[in-house]
PDB file with one MODEL, atoms N, CA, C and O in Angstrom:
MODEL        1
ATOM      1  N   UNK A   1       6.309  80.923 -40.571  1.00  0.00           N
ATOM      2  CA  UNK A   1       5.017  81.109 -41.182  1.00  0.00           C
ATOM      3  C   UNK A   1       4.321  82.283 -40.503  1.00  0.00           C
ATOM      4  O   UNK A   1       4.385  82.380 -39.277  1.00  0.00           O
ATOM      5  N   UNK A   2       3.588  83.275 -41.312  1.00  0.00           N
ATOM      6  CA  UNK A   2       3.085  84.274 -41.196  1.00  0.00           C
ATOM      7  C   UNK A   2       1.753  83.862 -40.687  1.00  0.00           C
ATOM      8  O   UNK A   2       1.309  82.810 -41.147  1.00  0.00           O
ATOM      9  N   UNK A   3       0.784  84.738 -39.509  1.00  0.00           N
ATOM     10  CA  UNK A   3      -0.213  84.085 -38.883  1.00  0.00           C
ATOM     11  C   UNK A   3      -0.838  82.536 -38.945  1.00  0.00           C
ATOM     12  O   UNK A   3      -1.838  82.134 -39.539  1.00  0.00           O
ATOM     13  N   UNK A   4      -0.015  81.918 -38.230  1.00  0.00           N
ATOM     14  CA  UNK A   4      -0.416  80.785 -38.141  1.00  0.00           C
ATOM     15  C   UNK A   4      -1.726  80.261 -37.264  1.00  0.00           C
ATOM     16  O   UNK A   4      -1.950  79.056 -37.146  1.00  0.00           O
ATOM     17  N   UNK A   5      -2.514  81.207 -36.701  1.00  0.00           N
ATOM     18  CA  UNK A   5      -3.883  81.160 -36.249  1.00  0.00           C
ATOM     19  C   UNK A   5      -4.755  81.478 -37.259  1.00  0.00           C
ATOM     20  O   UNK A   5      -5.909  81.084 -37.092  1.00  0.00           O
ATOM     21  N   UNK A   6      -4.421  82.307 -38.625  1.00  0.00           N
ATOM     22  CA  UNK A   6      -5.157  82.457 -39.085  1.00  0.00           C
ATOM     23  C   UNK A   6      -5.728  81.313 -40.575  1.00  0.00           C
ATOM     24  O   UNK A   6      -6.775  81.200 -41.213  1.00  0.00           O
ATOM     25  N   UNK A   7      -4.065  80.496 -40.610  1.00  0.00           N
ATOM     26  CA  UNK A   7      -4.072  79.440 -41.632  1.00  0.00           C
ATOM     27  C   UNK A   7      -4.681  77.986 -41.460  1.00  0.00           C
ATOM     28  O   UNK A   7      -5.029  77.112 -42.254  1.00  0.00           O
ATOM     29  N   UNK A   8      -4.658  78.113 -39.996  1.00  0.00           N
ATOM     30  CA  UNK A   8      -5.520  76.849 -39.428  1.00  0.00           C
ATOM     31  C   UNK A   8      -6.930  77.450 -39.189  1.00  0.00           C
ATOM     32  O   UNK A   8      -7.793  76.648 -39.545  1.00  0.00           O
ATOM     33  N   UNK A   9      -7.301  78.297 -38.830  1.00  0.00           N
ATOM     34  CA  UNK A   9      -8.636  78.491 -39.257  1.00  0.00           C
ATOM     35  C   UNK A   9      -9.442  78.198 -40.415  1.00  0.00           C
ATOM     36  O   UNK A   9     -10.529  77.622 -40.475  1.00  0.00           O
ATOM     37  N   UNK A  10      -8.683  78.723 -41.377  1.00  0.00           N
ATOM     38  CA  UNK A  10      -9.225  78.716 -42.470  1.00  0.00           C
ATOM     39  C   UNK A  10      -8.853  77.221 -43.298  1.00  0.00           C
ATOM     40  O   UNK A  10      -9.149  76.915 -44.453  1.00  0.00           O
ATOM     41  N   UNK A  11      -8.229  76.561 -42.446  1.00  0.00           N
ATOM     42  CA  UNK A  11      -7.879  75.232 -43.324  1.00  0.00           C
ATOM     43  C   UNK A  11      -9.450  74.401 -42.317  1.00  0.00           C
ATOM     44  O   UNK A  11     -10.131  73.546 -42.884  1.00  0.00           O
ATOM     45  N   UNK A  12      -9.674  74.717 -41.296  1.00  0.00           N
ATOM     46  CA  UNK A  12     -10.907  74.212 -40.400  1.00  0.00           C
ATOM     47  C   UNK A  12     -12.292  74.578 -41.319  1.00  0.00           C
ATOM     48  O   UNK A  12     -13.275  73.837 -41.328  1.00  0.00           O
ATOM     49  N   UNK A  13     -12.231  75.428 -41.837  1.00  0.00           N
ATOM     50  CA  UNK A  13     -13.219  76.106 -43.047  1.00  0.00           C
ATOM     51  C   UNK A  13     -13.106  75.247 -44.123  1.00  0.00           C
ATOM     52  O   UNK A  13     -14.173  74.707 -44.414  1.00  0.00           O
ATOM     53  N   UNK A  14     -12.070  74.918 -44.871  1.00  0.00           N
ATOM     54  CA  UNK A  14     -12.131  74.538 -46.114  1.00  0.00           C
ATOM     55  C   UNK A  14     -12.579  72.675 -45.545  1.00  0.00           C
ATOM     56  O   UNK A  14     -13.285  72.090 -46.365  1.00  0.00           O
ATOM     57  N   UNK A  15     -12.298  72.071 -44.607  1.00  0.00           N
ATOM     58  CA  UNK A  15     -12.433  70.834 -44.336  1.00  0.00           C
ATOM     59  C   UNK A  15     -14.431  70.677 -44.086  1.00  0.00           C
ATOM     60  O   UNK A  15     -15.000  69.613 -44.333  1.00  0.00           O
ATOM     61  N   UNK A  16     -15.084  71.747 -43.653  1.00  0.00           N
ATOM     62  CA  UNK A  16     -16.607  72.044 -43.619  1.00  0.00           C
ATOM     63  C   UNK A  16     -16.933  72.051 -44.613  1.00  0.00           C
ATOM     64  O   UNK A  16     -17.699  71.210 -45.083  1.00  0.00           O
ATOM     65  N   UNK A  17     -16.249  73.390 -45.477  1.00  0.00           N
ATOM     66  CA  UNK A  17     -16.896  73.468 -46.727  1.00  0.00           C
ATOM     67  C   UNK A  17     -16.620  71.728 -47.777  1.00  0.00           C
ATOM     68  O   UNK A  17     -17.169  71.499 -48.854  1.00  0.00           O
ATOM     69  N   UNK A  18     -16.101  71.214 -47.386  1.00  0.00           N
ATOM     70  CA  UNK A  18     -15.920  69.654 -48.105  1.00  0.00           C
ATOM     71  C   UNK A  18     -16.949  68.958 -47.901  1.00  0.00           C
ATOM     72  O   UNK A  18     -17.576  68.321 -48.747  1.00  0.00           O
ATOM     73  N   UNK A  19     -17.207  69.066 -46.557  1.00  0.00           N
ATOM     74  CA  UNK A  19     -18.276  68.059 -46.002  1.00  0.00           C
ATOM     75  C   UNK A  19     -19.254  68.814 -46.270  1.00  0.00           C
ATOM     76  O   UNK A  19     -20.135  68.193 -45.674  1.00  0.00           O
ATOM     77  N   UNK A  20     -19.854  69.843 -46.798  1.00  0.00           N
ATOM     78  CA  UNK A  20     -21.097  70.776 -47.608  1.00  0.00           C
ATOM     79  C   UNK A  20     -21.053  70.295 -48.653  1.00  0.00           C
ATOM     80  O   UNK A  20     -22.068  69.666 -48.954  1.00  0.00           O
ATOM     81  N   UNK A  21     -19.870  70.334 -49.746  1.00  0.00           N
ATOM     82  CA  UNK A  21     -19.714  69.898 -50.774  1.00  0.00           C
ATOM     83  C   UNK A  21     -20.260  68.104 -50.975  1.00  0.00           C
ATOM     84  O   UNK A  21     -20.955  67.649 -51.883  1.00  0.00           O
ATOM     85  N   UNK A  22     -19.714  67.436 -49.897  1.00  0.00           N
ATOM     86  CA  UNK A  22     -20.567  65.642 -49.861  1.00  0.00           C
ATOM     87  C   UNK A  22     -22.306  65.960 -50.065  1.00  0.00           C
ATOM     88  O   UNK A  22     -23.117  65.642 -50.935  1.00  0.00           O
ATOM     89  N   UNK A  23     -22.399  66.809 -48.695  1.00  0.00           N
ATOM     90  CA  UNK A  23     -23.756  66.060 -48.378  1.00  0.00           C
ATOM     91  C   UNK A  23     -25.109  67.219 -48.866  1.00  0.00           C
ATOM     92  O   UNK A  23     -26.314  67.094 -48.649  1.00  0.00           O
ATOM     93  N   UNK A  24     -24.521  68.109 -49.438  1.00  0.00           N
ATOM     94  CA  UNK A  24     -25.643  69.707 -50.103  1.00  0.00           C
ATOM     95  C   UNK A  24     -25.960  70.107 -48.829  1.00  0.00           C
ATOM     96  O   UNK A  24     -25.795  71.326 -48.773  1.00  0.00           O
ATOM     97  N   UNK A  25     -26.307  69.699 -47.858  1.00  0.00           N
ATOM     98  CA  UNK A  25     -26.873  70.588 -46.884  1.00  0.00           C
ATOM     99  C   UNK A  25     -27.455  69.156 -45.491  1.00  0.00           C
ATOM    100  O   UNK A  25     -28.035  68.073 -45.573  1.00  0.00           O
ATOM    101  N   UNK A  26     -26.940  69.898 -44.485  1.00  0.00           N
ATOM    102  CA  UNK A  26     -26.749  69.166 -43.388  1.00  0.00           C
ATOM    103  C   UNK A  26     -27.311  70.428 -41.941  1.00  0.00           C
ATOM    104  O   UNK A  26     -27.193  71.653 -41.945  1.00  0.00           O
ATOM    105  N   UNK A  27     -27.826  69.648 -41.000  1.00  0.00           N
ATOM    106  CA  UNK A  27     -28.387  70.310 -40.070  1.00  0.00           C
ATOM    107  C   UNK A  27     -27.261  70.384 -38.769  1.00  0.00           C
ATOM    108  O   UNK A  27     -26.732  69.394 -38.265  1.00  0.00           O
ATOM    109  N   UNK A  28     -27.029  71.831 -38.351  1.00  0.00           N
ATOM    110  CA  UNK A  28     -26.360  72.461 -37.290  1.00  0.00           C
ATOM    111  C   UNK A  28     -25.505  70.741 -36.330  1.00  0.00           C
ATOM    112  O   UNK A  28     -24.378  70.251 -36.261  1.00  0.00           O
ATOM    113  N   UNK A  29     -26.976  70.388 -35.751  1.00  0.00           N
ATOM    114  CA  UNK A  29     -26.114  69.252 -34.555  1.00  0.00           C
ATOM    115  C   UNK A  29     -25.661  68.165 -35.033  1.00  0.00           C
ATOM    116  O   UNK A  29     -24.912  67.590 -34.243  1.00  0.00           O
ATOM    117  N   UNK A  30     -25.863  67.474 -36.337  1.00  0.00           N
ATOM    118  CA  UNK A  30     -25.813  66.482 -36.801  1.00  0.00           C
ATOM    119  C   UNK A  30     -24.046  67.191 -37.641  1.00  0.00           C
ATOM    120  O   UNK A  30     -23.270  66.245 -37.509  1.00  0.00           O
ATOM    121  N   UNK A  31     -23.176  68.526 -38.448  1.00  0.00           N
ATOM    122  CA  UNK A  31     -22.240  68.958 -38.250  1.00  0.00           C
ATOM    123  C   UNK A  31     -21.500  68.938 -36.949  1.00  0.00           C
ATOM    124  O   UNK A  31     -20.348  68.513 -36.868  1.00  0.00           O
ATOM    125  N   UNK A  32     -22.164  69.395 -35.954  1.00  0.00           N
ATOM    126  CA  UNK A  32     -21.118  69.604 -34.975  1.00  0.00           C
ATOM    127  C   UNK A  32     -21.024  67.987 -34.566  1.00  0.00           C
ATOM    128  O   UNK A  32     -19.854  67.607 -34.537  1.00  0.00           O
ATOM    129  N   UNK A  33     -21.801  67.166 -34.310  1.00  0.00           N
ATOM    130  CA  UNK A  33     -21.217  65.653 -34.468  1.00  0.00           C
ATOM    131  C   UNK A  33     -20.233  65.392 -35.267  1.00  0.00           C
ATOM    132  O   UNK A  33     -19.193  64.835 -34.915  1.00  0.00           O
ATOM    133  N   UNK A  34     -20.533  65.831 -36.560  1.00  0.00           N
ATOM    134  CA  UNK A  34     -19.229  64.992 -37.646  1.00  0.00           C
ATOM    135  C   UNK A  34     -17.721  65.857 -36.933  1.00  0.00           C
ATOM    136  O   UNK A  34     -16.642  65.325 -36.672  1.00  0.00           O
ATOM    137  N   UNK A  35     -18.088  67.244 -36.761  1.00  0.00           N
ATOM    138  CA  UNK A  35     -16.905  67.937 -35.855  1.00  0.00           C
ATOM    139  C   UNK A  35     -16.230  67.037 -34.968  1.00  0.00           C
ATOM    140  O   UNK A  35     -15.058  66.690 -35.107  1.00  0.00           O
ATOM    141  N   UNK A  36     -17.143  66.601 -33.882  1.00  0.00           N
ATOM    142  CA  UNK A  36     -16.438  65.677 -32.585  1.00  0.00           C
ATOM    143  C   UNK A  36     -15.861  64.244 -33.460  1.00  0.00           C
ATOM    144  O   UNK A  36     -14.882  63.574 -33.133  1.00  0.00           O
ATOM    145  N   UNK A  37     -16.505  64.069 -34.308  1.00  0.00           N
ATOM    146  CA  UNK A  37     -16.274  62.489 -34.814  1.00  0.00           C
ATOM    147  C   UNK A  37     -14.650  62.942 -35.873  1.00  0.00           C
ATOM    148  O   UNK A  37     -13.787  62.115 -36.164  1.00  0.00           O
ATOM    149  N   UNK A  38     -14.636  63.706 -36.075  1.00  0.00           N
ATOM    150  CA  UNK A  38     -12.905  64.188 -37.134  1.00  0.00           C
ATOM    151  C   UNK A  38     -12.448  64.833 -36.367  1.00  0.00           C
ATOM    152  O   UNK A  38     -12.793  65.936 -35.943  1.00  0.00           O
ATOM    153  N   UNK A  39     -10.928  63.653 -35.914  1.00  0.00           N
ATOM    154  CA  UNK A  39     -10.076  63.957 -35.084  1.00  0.00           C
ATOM    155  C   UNK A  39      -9.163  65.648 -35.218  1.00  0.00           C
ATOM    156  O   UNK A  39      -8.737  66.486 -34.423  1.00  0.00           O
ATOM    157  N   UNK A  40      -9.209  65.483 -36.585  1.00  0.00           N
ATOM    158  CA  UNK A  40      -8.283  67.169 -36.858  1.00  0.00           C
ATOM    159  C   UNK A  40      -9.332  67.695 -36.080  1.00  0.00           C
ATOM    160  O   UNK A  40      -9.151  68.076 -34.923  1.00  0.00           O
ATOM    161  N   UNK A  41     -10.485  67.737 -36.689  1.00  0.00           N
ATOM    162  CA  UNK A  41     -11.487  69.070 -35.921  1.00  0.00           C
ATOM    163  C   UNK A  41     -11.708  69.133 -34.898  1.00  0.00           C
ATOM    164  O   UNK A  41     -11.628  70.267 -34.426  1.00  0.00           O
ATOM    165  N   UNK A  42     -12.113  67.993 -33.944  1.00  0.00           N
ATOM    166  CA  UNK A  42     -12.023  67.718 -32.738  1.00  0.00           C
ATOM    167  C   UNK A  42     -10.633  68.182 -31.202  1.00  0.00           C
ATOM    168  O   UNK A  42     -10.654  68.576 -30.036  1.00  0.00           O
ATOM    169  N   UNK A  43      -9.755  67.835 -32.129  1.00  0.00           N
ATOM    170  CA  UNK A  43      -8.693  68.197 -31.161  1.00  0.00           C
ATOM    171  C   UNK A  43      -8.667  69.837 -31.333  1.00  0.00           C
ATOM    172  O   UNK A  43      -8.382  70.594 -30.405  1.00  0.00           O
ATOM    173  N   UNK A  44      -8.966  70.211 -32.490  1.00  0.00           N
ATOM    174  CA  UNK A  44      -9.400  72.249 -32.632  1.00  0.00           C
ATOM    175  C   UNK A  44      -9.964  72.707 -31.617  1.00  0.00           C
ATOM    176  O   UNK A  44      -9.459  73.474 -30.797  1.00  0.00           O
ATOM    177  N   UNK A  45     -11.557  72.055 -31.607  1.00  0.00           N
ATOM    178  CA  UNK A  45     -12.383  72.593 -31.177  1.00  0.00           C
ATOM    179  C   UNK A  45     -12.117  71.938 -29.399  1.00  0.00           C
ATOM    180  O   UNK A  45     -11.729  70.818 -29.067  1.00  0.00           O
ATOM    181  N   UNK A  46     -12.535  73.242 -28.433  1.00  0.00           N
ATOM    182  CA  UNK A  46     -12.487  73.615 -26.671  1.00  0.00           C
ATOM    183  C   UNK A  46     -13.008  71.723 -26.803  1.00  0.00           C
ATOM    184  O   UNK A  46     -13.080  71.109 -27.867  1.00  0.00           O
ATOM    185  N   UNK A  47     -13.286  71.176 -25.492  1.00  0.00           N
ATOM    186  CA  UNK A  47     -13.314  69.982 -24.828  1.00  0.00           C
ATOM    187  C   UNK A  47     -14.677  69.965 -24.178  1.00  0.00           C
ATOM    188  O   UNK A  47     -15.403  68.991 -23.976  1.00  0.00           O
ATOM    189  N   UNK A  48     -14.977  71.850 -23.752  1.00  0.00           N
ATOM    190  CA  UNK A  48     -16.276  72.035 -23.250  1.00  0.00           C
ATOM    191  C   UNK A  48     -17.206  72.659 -24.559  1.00  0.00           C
ATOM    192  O   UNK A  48     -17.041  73.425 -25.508  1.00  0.00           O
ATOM    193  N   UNK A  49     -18.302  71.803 -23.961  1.00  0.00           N
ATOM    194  CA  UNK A  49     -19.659  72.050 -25.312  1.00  0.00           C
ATOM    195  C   UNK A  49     -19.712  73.511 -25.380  1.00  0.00           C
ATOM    196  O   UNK A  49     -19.264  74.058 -26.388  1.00  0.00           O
ATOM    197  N   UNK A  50     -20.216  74.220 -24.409  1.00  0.00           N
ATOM    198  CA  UNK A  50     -20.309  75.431 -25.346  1.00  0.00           C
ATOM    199  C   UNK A  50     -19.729  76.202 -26.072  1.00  0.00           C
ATOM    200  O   UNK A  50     -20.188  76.857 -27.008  1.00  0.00           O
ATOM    201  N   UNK A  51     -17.715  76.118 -25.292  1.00  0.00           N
ATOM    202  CA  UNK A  51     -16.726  76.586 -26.674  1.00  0.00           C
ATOM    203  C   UNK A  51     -17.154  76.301 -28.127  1.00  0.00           C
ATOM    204  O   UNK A  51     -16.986  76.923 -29.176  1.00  0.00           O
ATOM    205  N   UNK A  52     -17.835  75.007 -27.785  1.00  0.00           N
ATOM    206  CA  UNK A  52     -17.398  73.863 -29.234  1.00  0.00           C
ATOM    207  C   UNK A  52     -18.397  74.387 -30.131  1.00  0.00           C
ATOM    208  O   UNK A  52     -18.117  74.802 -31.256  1.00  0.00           O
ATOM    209  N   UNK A  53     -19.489  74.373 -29.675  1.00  0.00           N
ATOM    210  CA  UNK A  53     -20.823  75.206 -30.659  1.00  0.00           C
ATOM    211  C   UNK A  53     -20.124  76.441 -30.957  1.00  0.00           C
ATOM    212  O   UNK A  53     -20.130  76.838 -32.122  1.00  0.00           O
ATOM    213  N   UNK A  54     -19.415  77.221 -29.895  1.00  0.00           N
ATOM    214  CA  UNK A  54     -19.392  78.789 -30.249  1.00  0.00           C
ATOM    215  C   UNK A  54     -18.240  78.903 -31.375  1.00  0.00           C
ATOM    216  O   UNK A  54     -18.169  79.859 -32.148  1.00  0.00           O
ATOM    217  N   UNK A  55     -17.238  77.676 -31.372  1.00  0.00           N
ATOM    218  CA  UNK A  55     -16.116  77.958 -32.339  1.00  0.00           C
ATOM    219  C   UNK A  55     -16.734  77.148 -33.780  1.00  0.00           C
ATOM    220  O   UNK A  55     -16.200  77.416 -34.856  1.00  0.00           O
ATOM    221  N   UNK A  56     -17.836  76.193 -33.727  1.00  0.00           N
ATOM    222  CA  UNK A  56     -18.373  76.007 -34.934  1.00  0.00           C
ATOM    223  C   UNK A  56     -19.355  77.302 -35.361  1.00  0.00           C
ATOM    224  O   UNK A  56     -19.027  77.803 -36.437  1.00  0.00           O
ATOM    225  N   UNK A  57     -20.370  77.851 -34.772  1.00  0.00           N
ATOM    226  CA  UNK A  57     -20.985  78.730 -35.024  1.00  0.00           C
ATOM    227  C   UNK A  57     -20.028  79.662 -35.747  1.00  0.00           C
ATOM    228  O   UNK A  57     -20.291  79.885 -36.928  1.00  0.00           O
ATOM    229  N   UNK A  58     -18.466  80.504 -34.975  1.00  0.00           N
ATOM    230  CA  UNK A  58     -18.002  81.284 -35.748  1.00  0.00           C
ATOM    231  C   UNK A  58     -17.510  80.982 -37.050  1.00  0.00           C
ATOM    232  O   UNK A  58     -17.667  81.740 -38.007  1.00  0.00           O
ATOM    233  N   UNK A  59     -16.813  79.693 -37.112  1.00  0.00           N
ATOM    234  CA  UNK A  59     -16.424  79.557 -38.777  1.00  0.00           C
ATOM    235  C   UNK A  59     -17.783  79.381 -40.037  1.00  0.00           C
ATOM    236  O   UNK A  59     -17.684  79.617 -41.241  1.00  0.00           O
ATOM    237  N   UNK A  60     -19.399  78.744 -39.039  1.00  0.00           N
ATOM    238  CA  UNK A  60     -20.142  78.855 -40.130  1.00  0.00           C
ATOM    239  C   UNK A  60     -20.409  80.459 -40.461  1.00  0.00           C
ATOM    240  O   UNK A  60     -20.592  80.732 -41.647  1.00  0.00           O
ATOM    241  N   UNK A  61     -20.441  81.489 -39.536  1.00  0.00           N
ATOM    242  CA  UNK A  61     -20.945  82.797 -39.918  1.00  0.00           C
ATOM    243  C   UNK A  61     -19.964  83.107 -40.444  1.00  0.00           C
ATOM    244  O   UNK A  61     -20.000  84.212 -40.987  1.00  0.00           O
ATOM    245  N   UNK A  62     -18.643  82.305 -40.538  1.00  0.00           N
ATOM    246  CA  UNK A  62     -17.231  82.913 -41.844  1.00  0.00           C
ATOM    247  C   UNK A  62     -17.542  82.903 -43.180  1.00  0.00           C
ATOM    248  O   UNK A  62     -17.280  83.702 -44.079  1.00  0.00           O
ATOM    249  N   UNK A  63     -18.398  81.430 -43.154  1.00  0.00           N
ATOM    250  CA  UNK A  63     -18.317  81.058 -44.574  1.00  0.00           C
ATOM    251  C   UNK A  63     -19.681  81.816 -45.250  1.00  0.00           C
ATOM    252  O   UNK A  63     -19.849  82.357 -46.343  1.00  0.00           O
ATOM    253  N   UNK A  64     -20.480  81.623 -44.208  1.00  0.00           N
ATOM    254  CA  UNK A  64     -21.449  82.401 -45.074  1.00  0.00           C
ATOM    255  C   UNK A  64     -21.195  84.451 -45.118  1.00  0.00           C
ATOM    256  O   UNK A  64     -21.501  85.223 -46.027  1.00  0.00           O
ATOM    257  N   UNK A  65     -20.880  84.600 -44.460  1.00  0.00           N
ATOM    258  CA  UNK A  65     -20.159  86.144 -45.055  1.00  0.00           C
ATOM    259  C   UNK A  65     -19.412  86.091 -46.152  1.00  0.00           C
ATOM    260  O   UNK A  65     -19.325  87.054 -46.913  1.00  0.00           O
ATOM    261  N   UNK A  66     -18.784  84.936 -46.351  1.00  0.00           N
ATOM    262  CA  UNK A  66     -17.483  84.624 -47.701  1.00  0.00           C
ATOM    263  C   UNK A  66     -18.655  84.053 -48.614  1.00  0.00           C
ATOM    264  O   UNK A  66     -18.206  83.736 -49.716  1.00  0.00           O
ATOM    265  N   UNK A  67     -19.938  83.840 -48.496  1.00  0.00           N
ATOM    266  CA  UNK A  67     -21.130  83.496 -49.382  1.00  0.00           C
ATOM    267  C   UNK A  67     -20.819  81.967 -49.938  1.00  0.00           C
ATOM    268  O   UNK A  67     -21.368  81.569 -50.965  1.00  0.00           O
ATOM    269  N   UNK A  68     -19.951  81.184 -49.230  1.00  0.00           N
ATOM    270  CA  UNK A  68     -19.471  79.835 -49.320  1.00  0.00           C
ATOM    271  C   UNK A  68     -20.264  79.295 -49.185  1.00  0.00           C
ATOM    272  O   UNK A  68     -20.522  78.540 -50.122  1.00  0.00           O
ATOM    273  N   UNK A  69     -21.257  79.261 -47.930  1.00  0.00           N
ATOM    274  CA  UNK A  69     -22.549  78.603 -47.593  1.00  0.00           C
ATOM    275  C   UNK A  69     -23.648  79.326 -47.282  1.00  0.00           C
ATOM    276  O   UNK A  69     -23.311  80.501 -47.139  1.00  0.00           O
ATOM    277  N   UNK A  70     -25.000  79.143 -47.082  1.00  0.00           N
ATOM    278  CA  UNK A  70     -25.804  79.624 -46.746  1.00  0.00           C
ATOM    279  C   UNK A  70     -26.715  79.078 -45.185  1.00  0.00           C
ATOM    280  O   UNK A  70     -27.037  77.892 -45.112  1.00  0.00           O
ATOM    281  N   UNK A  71     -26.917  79.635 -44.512  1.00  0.00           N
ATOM    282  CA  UNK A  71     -27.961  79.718 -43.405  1.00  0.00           C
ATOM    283  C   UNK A  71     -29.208  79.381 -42.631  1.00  0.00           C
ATOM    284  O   UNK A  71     -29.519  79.999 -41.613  1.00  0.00           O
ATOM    285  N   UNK A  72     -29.807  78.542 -43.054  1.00  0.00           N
ATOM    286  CA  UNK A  72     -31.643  78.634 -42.767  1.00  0.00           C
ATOM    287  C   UNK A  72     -31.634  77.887 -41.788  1.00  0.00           C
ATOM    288  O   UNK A  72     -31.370  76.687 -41.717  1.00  0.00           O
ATOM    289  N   UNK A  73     -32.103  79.042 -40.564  1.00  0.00           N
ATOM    290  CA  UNK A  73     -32.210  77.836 -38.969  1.00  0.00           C
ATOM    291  C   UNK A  73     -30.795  77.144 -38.824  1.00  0.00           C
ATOM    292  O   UNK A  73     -29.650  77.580 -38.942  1.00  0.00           O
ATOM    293  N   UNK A  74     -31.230  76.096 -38.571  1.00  0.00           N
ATOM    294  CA  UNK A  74     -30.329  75.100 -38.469  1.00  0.00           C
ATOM    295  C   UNK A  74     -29.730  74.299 -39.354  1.00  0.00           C
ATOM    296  O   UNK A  74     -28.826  73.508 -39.082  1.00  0.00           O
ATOM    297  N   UNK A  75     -30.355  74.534 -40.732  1.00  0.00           N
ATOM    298  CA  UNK A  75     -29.752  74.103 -41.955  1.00  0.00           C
ATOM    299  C   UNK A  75     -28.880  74.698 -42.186  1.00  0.00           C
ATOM    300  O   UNK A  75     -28.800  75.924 -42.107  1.00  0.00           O
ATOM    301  N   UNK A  76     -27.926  73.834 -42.567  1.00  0.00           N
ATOM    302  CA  UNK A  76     -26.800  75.185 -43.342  1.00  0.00           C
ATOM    303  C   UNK A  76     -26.366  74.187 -44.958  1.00  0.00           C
ATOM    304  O   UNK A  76     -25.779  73.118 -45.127  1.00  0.00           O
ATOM    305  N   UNK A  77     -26.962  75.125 -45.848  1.00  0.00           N
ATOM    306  CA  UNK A  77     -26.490  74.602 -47.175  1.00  0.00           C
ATOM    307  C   UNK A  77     -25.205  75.183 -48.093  1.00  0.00           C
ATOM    308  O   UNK A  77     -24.741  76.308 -47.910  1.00  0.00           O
ATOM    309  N   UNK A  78     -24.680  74.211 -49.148  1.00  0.00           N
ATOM    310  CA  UNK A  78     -23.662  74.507 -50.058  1.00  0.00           C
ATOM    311  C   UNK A  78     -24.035  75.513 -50.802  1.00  0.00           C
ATOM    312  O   UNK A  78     -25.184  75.501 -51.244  1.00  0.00           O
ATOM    313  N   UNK A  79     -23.267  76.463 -51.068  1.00  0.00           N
ATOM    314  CA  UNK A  79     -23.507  77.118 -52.534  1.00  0.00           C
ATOM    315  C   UNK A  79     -22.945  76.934 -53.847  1.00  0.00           C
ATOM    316  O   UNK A  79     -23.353  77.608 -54.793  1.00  0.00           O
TER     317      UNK A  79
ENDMDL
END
């Protein structure tokens, strides 16, 4: 398989954008909870908190560059 860092990323993306798709719009810490609470995502994401924000922070600024989701504060909504 051809970049396989880059297919699990983006499969870590499409499993967010699902949980956008449930709930329309959900706030920053109350996501990175459901993160720690789903074992796929969890075992992804570093062990130490600030990796863990910094590797959720980067896939949300993925999706919203890909205009998947949108931004406000700490909200982050579906599109």
């Amino acid at each position: 398989m051809e970049f396989p860092e880059q297919h699990l990323r983006h499969a870590h993306k499409v499993l967010i954008k699902f949980k956008l798709l449930e709930c329309k719009s959900i706030n920053f810490q109350h996501l990175l909870r459901w993160v720690e609470q789903t074992p796929y995502l969890a075992k992804a994401a570093s062990s130490k908190e600030p990796a863990r924000t910094q590797w959720l922070e980067e896939l949300i600024f993925d999706l919203e560059r890909s205009q998947a989701i949108k931004r406000e504060g700490d909200l982050i909504l579906d599109l």
